[in-house]
MARZAPA-454624 format. One record per residue: residue number from 0; y negated, x, z negated of N, C-alpha, C, O in turn. Coordinates in Angstrom, 2 decimals. Atoms other than C-alpha are relative to their C-alpha. Example, Ala and Ser with C-alpha at 12.3 -4.5 7.8 and 13.67 -1.06 7.14 Angstrom:
REM residues 2
[site 0,[1.19,0.89,0.00],[4.50,12.30,-7.80],[-1.20,0.90,0.00],[-1.18,1.94,-0.66]]
[site 1,[1.19,-0.82,0.06],[1.06,13.67,-7.14],[-1.09,-0.77,-0.73],[-2.20,-0.26,-0.90]]
REM end
This chain:
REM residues 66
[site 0,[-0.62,-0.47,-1.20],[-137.54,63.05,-122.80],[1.54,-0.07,-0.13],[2.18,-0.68,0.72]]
[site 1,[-1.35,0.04,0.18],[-133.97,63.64,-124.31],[0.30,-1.50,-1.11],[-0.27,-1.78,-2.16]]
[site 2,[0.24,0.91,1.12],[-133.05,60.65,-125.97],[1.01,0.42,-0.99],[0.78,-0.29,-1.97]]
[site 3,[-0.66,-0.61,1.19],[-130.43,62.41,-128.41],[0.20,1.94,0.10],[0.68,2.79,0.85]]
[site 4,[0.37,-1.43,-0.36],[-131.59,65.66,-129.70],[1.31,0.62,-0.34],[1.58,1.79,-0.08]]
[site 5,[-1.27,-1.49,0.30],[-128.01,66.72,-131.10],[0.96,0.21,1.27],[1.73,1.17,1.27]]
[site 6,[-0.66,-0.28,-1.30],[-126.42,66.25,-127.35],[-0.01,0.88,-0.10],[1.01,1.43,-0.50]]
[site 7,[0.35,-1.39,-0.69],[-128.28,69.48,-126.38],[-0.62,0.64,-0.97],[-1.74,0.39,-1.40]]
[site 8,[0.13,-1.30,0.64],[-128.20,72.36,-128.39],[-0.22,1.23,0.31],[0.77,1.87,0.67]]
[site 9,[0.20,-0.96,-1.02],[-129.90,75.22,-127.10],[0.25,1.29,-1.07],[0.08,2.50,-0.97]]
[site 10,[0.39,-1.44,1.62],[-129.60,77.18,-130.72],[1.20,1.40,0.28],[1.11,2.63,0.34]]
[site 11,[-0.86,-0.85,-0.32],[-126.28,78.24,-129.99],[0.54,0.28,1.22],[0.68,-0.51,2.16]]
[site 12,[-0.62,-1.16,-1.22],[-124.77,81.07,-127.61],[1.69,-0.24,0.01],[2.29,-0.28,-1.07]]
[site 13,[-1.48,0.15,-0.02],[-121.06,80.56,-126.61],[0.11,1.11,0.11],[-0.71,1.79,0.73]]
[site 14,[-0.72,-1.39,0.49],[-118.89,83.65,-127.72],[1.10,-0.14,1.53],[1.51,-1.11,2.16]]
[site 15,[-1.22,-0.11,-1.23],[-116.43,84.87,-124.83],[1.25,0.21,-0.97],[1.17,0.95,-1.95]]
[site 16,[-1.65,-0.86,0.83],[-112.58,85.39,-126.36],[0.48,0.81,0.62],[1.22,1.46,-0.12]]
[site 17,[-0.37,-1.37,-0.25],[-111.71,88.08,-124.10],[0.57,-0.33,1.04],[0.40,-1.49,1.41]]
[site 18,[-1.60,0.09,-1.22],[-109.09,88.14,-121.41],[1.30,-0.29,-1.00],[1.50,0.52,-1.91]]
[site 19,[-1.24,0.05,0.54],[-105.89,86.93,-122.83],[1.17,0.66,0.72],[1.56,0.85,1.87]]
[site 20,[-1.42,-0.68,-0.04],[-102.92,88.55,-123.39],[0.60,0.31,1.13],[0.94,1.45,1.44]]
[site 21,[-1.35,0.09,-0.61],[-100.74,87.25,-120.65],[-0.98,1.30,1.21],[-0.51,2.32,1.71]]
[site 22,[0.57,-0.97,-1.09],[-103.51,89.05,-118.22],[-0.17,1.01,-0.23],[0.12,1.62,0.80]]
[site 23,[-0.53,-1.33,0.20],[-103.54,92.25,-119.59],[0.86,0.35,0.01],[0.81,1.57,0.19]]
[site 24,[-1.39,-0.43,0.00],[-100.25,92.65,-119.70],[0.41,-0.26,2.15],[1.20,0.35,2.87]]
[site 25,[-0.43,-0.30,-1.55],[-100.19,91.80,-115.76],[-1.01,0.90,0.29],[-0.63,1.82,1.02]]
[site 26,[0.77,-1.18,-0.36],[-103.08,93.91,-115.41],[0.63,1.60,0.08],[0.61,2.48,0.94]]
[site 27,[-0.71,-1.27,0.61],[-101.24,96.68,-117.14],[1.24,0.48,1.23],[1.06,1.48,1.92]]
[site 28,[-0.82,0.27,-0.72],[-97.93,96.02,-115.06],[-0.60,0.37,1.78],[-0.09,1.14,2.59]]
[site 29,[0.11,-0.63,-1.33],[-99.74,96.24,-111.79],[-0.74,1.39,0.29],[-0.77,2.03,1.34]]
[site 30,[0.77,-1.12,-0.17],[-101.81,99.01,-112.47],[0.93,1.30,-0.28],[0.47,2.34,0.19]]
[site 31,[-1.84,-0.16,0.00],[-97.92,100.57,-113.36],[0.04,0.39,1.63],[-0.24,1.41,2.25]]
[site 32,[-0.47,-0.13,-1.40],[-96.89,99.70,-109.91],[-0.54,0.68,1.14],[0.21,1.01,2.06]]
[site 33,[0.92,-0.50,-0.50],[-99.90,101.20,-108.23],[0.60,1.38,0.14],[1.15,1.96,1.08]]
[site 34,[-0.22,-1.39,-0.26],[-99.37,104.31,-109.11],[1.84,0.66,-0.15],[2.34,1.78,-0.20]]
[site 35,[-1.53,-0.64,-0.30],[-95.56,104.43,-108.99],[0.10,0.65,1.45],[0.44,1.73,1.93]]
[site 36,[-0.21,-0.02,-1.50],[-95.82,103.63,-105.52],[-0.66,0.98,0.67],[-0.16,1.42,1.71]]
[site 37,[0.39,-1.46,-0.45],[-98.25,106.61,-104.94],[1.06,0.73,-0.28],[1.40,1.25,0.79]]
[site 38,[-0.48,-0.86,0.27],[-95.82,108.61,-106.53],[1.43,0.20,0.24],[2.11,1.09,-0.26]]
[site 39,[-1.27,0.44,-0.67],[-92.67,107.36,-104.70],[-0.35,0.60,1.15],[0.36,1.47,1.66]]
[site 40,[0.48,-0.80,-1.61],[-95.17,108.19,-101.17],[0.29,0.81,0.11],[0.93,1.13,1.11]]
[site 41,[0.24,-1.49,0.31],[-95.49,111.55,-102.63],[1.31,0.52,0.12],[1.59,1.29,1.03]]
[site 42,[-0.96,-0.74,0.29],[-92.22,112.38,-103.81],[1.24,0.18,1.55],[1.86,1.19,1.86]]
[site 43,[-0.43,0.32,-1.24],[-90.54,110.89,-100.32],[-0.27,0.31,1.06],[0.53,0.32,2.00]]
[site 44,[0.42,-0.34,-1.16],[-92.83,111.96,-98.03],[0.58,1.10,1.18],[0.35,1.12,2.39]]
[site 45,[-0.91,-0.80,-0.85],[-90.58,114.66,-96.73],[0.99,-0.08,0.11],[1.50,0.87,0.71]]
[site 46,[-1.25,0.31,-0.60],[-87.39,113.17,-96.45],[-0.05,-0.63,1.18],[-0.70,-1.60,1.55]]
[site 47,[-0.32,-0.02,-1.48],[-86.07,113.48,-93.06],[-1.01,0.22,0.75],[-1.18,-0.46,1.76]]
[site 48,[0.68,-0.53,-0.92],[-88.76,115.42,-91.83],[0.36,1.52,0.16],[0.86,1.98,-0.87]]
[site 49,[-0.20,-1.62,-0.27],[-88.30,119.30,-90.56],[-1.14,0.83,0.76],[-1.46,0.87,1.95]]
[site 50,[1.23,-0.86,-0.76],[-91.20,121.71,-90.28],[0.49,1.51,0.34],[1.04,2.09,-0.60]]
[site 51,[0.60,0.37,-1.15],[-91.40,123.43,-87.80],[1.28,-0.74,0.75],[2.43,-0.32,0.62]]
[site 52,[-1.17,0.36,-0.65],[-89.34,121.06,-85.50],[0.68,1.17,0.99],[0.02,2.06,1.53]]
[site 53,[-0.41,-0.45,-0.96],[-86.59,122.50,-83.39],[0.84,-0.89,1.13],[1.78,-0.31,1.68]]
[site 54,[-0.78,0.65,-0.90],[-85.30,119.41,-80.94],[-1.75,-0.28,0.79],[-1.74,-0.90,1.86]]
[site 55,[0.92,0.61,-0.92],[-89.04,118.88,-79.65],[-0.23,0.42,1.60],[0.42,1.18,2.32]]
[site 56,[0.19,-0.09,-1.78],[-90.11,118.94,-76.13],[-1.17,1.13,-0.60],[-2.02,1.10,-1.49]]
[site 57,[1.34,-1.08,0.30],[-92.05,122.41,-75.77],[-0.30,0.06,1.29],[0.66,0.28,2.04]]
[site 58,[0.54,-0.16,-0.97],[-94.26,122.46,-72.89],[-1.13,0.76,0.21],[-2.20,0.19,-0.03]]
[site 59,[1.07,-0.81,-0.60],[-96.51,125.19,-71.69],[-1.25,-0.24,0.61],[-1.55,-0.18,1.80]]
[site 60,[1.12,1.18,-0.22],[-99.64,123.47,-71.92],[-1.39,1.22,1.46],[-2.21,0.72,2.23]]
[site 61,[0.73,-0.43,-0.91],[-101.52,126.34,-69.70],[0.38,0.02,1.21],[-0.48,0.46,1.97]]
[site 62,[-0.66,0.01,-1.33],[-99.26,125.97,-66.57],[0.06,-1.56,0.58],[1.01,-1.90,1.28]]
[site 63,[-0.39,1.76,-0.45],[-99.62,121.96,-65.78],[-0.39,-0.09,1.13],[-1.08,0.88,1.44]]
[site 64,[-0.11,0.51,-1.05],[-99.76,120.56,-62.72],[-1.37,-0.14,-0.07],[-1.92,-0.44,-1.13]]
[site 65,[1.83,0.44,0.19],[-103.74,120.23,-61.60],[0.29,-1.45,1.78],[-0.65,-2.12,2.19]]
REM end
């Protein structure tokens, strides 16, 4: 059927080498940036906001026009 049996070798299993380097290291790096940037949201999230406002429009929501 095969006409050369050392072509096809079914004996051996190919070994994986891993993820290299350069991709862990960007892995690393973005998984970094990830959570900076949560923690930039976080830390920022209240600049230039004011609770409770005092320039808003207050309207007397039980008196409206029917």
């Amino acid at each position: 059927m095969i006409e050369h049996q050392d072509a096809v070798d079914f004996t051996y299993v190919p070994q994986s080498k891993g993820l290299g380097r350069g991709t862990i290291v960007v892995l690393v790096i973005g998984l970094l940036m990830i959570f900076a940037m949560g923690g930039l949201s976080a830390f920022l999230s209240g600049y230039g906001h004011q609770w409770p406002s005092t320039h808003t429009m207050r309207m007397n929501l039980g008196n409206m026009p029917k």
